[in-house]
N, CA, C and O atoms as a DFTB+ gen file, in Angstrom:
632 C
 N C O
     1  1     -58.779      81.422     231.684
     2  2     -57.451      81.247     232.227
     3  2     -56.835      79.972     231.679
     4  3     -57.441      78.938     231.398
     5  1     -55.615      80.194     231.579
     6  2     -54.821      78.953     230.641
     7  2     -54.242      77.938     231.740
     8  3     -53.559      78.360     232.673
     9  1     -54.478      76.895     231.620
    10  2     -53.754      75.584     232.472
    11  2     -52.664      75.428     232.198
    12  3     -52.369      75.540     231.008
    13  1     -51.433      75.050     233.346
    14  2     -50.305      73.842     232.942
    15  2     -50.362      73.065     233.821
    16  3     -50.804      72.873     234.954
    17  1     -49.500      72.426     232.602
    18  2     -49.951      70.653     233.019
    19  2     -48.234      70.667     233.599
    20  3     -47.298      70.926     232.843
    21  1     -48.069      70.340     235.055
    22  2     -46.904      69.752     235.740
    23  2     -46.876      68.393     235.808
    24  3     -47.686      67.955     236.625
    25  1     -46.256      67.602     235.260
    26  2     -46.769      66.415     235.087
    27  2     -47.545      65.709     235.434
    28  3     -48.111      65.453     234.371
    29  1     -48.112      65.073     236.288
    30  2     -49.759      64.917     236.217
    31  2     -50.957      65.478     236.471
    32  3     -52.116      65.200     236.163
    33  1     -50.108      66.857     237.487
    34  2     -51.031      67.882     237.510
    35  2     -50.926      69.127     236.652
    36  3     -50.100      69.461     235.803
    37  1     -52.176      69.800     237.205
    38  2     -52.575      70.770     235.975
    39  2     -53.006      71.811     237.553
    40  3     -53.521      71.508     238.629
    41  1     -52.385      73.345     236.863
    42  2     -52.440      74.104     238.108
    43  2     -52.562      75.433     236.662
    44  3     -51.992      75.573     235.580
    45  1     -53.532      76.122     237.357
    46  2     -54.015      77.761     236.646
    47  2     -52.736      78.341     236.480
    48  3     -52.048      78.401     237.499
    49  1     -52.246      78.796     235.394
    50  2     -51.348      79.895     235.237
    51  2     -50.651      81.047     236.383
    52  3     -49.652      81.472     236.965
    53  1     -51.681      81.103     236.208
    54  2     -51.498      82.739     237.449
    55  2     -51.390      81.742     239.143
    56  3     -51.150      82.412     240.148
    57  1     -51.502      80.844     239.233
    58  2     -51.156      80.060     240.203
    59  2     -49.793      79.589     240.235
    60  3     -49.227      79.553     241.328
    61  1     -49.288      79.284     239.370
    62  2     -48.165      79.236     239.007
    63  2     -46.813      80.127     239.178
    64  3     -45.676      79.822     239.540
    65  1     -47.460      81.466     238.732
    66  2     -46.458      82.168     238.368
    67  2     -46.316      83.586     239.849
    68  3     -45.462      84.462     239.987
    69  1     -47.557      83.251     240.727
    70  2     -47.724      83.442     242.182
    71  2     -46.862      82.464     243.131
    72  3     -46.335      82.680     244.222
    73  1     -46.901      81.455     242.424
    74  2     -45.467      80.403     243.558
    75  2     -44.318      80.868     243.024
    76  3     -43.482      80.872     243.927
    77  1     -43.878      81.241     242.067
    78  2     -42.820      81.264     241.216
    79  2     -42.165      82.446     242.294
    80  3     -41.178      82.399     243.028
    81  1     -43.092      83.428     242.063
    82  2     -42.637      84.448     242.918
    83  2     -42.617      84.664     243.930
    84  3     -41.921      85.616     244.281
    85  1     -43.468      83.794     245.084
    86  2     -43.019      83.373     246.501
    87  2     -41.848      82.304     246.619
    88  3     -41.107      82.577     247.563
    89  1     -41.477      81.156     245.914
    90  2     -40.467      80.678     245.947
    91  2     -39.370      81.730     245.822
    92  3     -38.520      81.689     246.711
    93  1     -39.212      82.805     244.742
    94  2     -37.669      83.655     244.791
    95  2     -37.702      84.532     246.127
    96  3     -36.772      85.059     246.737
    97  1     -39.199      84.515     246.406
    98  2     -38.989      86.134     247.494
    99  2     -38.195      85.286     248.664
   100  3     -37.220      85.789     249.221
   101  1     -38.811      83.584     249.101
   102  2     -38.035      82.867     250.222
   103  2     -36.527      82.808     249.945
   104  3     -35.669      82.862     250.825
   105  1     -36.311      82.700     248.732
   106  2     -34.942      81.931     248.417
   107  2     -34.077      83.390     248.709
   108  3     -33.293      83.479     249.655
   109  1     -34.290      84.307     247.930
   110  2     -33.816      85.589     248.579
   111  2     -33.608      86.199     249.891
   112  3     -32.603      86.779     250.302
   113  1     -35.047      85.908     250.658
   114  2     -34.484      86.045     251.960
   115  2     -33.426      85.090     252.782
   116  3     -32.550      85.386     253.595
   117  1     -33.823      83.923     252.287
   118  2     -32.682      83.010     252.759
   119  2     -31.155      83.138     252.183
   120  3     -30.351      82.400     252.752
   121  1     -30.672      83.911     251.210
   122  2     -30.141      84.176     251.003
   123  2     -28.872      85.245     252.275
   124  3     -27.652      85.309     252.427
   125  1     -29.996      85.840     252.861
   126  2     -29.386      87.306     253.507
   127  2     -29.134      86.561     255.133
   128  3     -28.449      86.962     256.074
   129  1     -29.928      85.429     255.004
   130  2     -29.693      84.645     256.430
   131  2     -29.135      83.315     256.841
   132  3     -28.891      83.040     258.016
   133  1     -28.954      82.547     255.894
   134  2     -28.328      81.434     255.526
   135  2     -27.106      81.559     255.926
   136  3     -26.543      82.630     255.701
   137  1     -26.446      80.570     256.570
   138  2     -24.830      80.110     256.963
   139  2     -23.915      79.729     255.208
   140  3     -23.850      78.629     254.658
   141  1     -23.543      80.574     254.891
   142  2     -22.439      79.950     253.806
   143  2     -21.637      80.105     253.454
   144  3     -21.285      81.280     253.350
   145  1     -20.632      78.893     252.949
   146  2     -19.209      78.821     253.127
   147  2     -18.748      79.353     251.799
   148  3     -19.477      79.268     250.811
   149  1     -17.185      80.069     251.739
   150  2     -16.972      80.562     250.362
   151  2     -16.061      79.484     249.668
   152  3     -15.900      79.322     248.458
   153  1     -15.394      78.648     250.914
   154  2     -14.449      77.201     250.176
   155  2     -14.494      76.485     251.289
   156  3     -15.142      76.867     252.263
   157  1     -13.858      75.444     251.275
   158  2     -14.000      73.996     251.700
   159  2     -12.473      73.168     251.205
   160  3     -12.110      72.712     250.121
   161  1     -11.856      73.231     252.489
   162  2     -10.539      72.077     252.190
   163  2     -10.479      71.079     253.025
   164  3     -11.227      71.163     254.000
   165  1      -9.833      70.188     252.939
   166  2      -9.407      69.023     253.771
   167  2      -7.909      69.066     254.075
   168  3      -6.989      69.056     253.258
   169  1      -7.824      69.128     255.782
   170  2      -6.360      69.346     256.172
   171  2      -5.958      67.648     256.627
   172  3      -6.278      67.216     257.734
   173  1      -5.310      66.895     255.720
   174  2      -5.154      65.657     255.930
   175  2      -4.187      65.796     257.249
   176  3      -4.121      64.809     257.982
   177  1      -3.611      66.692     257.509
   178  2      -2.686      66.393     258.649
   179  2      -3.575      66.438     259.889
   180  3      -3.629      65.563     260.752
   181  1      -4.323      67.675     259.856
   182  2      -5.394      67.249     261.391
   183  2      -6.542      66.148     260.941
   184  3      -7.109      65.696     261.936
   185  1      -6.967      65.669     259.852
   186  2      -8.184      65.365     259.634
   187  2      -9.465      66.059     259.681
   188  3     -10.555      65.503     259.811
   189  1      -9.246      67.411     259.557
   190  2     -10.084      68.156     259.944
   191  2     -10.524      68.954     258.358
   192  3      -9.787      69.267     257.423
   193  1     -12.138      69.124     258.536
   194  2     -12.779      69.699     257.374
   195  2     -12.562      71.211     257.748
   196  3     -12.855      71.642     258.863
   197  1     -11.942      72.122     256.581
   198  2     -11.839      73.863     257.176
   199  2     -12.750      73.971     256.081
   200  3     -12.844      73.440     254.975
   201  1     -13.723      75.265     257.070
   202  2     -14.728      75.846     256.343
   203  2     -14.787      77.474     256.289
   204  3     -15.474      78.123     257.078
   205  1     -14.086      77.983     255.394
   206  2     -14.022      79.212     255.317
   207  2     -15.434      80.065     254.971
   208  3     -15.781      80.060     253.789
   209  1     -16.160      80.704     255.821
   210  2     -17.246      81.583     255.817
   211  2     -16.881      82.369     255.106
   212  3     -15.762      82.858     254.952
   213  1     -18.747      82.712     254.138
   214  2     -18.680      84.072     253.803
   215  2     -18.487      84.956     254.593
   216  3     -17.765      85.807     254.074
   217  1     -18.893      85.316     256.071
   218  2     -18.337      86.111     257.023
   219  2     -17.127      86.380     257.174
   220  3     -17.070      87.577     257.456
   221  1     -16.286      86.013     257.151
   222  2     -14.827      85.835     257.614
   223  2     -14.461      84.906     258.406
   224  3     -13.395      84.334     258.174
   225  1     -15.280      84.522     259.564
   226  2     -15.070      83.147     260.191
   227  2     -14.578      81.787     259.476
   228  3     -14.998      81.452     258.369
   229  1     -13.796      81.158     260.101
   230  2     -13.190      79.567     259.839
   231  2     -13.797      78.898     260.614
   232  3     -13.858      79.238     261.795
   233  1     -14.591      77.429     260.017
   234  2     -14.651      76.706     260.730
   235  2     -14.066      75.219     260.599
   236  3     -13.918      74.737     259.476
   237  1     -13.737      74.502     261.743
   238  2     -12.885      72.868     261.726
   239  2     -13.649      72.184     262.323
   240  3     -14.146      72.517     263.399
   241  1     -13.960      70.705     261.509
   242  2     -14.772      69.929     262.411
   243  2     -13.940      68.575     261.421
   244  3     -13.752      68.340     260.227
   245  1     -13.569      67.829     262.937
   246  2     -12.790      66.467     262.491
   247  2     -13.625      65.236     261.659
   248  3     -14.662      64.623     261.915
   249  1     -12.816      65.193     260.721
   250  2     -13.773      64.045     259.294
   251  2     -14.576      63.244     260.690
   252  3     -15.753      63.405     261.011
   253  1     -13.704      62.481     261.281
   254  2     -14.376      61.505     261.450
   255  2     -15.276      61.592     262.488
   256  3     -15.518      60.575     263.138
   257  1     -15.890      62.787     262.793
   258  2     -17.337      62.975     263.520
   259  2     -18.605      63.163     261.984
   260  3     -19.801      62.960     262.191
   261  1     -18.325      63.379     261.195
   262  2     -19.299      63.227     260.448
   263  2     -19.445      62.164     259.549
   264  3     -18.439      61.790     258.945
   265  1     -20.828      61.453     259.296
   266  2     -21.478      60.692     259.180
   267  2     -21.108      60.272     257.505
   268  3     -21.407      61.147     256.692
   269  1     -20.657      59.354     257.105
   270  2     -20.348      59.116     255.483
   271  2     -18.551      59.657     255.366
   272  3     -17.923      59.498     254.319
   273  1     -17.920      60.300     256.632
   274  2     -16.565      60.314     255.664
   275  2     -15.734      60.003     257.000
   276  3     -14.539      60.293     257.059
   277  1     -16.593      59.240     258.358
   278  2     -16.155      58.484     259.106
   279  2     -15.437      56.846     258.791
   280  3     -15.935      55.727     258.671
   281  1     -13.767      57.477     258.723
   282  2     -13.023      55.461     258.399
   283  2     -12.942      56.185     256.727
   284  3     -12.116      55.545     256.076
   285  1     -13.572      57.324     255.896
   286  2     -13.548      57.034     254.442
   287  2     -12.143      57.509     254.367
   288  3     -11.531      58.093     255.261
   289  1     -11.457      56.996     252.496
   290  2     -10.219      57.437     252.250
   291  2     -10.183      59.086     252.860
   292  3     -11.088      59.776     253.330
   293  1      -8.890      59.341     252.652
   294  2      -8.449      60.715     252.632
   295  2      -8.286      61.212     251.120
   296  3      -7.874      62.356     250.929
   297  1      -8.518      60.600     250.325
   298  2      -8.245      61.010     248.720
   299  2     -10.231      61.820     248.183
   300  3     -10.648      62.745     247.487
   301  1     -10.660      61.024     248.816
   302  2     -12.174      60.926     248.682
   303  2     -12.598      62.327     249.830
   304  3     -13.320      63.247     249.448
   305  1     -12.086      62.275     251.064
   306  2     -12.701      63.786     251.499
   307  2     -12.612      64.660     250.964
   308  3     -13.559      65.344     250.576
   309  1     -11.176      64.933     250.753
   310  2     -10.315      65.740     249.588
   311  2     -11.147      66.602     248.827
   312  3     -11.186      67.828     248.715
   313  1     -12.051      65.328     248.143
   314  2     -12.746      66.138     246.927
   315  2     -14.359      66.853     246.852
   316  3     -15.231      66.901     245.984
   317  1     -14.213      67.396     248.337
   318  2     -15.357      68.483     248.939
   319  2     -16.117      69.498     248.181
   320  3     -15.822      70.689     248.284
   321  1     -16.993      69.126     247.493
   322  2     -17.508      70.779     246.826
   323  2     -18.753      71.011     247.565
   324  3     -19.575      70.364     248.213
   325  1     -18.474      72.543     247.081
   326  2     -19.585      73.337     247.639
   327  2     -20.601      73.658     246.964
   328  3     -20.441      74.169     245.856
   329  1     -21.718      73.458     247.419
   330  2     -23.360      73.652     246.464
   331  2     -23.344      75.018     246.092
   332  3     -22.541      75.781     246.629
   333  1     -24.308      75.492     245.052
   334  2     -24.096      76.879     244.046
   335  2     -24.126      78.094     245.242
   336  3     -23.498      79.145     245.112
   337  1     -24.889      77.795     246.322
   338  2     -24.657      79.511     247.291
   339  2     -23.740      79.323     248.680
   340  3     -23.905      79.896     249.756
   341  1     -22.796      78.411     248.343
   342  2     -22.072      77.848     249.215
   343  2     -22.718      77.402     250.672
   344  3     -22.081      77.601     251.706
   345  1     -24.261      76.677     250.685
   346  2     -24.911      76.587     251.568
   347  2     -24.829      75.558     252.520
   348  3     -24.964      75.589     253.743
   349  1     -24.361      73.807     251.039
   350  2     -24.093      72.940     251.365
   351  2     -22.884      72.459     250.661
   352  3     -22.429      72.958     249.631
   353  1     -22.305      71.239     251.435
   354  2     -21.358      70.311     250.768
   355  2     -21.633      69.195     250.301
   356  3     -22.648      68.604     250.667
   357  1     -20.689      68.625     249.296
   358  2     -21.348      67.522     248.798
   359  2     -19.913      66.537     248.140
   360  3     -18.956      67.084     247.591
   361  1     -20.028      65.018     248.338
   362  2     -18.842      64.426     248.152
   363  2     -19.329      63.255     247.364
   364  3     -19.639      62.275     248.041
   365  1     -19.439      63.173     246.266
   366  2     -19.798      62.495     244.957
   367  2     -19.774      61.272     245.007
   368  3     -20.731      60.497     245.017
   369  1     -18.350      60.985     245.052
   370  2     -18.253      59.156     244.985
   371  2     -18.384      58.826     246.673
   372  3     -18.277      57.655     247.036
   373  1     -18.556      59.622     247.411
   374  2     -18.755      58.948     248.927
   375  2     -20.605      58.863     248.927
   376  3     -21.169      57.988     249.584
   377  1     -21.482      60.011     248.007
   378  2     -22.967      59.782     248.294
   379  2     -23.202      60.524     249.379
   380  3     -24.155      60.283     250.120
   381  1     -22.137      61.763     249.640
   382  2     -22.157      61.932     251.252
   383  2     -22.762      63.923     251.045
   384  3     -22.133      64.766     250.406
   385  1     -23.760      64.105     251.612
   386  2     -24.076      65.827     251.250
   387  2     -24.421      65.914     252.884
   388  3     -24.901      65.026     253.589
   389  1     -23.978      67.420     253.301
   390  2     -24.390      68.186     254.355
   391  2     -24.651      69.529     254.401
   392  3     -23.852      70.108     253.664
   393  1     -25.522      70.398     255.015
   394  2     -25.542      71.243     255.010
   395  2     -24.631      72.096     255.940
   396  3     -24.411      71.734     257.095
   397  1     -23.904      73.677     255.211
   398  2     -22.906      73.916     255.957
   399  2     -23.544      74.506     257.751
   400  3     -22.943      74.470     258.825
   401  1     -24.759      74.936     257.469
   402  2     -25.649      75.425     258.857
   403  2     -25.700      74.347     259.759
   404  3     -25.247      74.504     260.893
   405  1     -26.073      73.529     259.494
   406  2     -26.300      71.921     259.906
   407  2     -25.095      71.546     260.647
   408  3     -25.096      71.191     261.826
   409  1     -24.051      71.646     259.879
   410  2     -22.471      71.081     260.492
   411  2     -21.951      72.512     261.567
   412  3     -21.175      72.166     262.459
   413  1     -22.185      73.492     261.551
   414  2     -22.255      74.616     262.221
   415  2     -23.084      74.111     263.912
   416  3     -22.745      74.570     265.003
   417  1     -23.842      73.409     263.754
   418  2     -24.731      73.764     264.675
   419  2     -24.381      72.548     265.135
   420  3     -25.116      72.230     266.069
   421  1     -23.709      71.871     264.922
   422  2     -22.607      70.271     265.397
   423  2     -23.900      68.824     264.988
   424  3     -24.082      67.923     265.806
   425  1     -24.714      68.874     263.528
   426  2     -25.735      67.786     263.150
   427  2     -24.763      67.054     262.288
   428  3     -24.827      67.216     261.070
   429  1     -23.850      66.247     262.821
   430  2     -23.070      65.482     262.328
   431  2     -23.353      64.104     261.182
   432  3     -22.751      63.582     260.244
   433  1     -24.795      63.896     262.002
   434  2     -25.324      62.485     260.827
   435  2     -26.730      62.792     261.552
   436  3     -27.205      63.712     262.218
   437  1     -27.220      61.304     260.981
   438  2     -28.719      61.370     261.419
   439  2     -29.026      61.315     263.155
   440  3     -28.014      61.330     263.856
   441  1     -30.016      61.268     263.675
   442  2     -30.642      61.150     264.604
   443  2     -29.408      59.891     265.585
   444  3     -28.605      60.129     266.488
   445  1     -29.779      58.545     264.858
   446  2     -28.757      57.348     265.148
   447  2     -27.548      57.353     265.040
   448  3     -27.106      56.344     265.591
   449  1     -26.630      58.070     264.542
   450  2     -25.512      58.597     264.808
   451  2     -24.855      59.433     265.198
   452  3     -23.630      59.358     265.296
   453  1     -25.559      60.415     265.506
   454  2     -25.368      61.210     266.258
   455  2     -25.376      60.362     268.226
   456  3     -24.706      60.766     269.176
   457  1     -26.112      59.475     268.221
   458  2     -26.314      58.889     269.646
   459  2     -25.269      58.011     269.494
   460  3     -24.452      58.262     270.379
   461  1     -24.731      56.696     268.490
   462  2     -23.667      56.336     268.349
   463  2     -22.674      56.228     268.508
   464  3     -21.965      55.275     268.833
   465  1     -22.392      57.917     268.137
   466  2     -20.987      58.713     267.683
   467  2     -19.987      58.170     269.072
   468  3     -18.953      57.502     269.064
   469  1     -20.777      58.765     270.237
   470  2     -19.837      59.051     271.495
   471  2     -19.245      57.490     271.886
   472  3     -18.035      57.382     272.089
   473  1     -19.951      56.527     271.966
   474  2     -19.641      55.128     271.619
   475  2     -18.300      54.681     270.707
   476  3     -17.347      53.982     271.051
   477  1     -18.441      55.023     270.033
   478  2     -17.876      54.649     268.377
   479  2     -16.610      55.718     269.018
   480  3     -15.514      55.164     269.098
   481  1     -16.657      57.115     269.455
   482  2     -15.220      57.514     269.533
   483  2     -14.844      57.166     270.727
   484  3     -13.922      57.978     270.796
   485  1     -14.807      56.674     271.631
   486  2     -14.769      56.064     273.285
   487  2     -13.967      54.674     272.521
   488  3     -12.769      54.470     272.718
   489  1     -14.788      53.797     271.658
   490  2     -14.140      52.997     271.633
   491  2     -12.738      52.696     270.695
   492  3     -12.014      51.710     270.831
   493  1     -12.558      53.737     269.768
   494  2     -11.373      53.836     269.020
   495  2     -10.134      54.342     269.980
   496  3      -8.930      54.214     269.759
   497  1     -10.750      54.924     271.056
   498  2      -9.812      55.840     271.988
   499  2      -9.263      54.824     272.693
   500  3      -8.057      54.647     272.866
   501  1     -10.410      53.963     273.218
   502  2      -9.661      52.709     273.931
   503  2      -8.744      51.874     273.152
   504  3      -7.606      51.693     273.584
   505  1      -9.165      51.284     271.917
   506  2      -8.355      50.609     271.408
   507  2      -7.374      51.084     270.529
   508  3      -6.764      50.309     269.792
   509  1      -7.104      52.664     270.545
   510  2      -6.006      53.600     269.958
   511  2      -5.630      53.194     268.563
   512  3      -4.519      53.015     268.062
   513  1      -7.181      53.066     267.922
   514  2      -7.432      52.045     266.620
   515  2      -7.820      53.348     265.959
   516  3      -8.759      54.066     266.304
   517  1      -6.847      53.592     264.810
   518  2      -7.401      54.899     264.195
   519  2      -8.454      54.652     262.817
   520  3      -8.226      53.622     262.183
   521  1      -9.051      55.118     262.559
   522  2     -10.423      54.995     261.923
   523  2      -9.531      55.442     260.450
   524  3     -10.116      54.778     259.595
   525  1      -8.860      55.915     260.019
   526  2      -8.857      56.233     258.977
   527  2      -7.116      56.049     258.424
   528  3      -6.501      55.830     259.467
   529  1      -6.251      56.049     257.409
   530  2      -4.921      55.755     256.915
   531  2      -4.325      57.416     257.840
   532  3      -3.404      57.442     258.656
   533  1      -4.933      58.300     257.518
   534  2      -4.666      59.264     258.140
   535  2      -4.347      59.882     259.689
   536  3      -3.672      60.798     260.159
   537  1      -5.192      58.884     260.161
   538  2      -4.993      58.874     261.423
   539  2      -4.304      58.043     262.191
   540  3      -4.016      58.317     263.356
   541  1      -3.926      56.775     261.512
   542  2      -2.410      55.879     262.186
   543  2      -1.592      56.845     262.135
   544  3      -0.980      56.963     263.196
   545  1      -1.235      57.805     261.134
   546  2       0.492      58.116     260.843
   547  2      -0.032      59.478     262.356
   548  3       0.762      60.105     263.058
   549  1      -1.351      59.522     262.400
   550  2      -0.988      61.222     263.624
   551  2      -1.043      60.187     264.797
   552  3      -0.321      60.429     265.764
   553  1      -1.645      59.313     264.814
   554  2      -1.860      58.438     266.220
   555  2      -0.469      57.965     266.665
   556  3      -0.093      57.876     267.834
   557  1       0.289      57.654     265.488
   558  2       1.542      57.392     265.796
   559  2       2.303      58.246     266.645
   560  3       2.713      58.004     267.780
   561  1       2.485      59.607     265.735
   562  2       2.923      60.614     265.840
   563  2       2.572      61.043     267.552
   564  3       3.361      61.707     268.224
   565  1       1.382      60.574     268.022
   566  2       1.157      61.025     269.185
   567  2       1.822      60.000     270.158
   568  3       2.508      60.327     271.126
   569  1       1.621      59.101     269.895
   570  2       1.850      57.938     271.352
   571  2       3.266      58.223     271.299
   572  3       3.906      57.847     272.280
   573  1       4.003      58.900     270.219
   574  2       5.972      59.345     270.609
   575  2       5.807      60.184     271.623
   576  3       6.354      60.029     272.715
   577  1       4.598      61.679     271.162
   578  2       4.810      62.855     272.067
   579  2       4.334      62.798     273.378
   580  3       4.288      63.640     274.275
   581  1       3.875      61.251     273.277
   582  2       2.910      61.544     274.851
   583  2       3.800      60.227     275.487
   584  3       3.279      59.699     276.470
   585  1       4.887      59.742     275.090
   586  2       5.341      59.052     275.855
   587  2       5.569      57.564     275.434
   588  3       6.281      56.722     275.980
   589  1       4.737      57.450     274.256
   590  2       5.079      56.402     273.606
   591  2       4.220      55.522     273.869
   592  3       3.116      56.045     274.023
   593  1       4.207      53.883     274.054
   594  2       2.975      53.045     274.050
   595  2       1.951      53.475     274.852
   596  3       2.126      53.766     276.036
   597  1       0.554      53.556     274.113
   598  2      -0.199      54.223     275.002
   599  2      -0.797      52.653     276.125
   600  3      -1.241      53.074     277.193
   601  1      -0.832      51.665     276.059
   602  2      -1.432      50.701     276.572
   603  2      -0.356      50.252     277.542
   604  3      -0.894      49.517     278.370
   605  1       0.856      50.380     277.771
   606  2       1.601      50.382     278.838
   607  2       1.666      51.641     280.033
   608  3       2.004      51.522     281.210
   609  1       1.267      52.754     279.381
   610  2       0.965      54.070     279.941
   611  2      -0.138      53.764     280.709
   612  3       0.132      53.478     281.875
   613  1      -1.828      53.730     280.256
   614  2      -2.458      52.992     280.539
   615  2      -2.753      51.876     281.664
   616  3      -3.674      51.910     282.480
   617  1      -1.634      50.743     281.508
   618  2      -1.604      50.060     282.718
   619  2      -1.040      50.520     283.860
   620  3      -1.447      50.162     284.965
   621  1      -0.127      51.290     283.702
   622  2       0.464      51.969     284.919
   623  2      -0.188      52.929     285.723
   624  3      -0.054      53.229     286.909
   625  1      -0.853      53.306     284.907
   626  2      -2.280      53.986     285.460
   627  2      -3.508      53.503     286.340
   628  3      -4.206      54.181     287.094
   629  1      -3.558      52.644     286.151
   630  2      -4.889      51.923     286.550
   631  2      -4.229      51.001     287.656
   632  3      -4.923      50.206     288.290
């Protein structure tokens, strides 16, 4: 039986070409069960990532719950691609990749930000401090429709 050499290891042929073909039989089935998206836009007006399913389903989840494009430009979400079986996303000059199942199932960042998160949006809410260029001009836009200064609203409240 003939050896290859995988770089420092060395594995029997027919060992080889037995993974080869359990790796496609998984990747195939995962194929038929896998969450994946057919495109990926950025709606700068909500801030929201749309994820158009191969199913037909849409899904929206606001930039700034996920982890790496929380506070980032809006020029930089923008430029969202989708991995070859539309499984995952991936944002180049941010360093930022997710899986689309993952963001489906609301795994926004790691472990520590995910516990964070609720913190971190509690406190932008209080200080009506928008995290991103995108979100002054809607934050604006809101404190008109809701009455205008939100921190005089606020005191009258309390």
């Amino acid at each position: 039986m003939a050896k290859v050499k995988l770089g420092k290891w060395e594995v029997e042929e027919e060992e080889l070409l037995r993974e080869i073909e359990e790796a496609t039989r998984r990747g195939e089935e995962a194929m038929k069960t896998e969450i994946q998206a057919s495109s990926v836009r950025y709606d700068q007006s909500s801030g929201r990532l749309v994820l158009e399913l191969k199913n037909g389903a849409t899904f929206l989840v606001p930039c700034d719950l996920i982890q790496g494009l929380h506070g980032a430009e809006p020029e930089l979400i923008a430029k969202a691609r989708l991995g070859p079986r539309g499984a995952s996303l991936h944002w180049a000059k941010l360093d930022v990749d997710f899986s689309v199942g993952g963001l489906l199932e609301g795994r926004f960042g790691t472990k520590k930000w995910m516990e964070q998160l609720p913190q971190l949006l509690a406190s932008e809410k209080r200080s009506n401090k928008p995290s991103t260029k995108r979100s002054a001009r809607t934050a604006s836009r809101g404190a008109a429709t809701n009455g205008g200064n939100q921190r005089r609203r606020s005191r009258q409240l309390s």
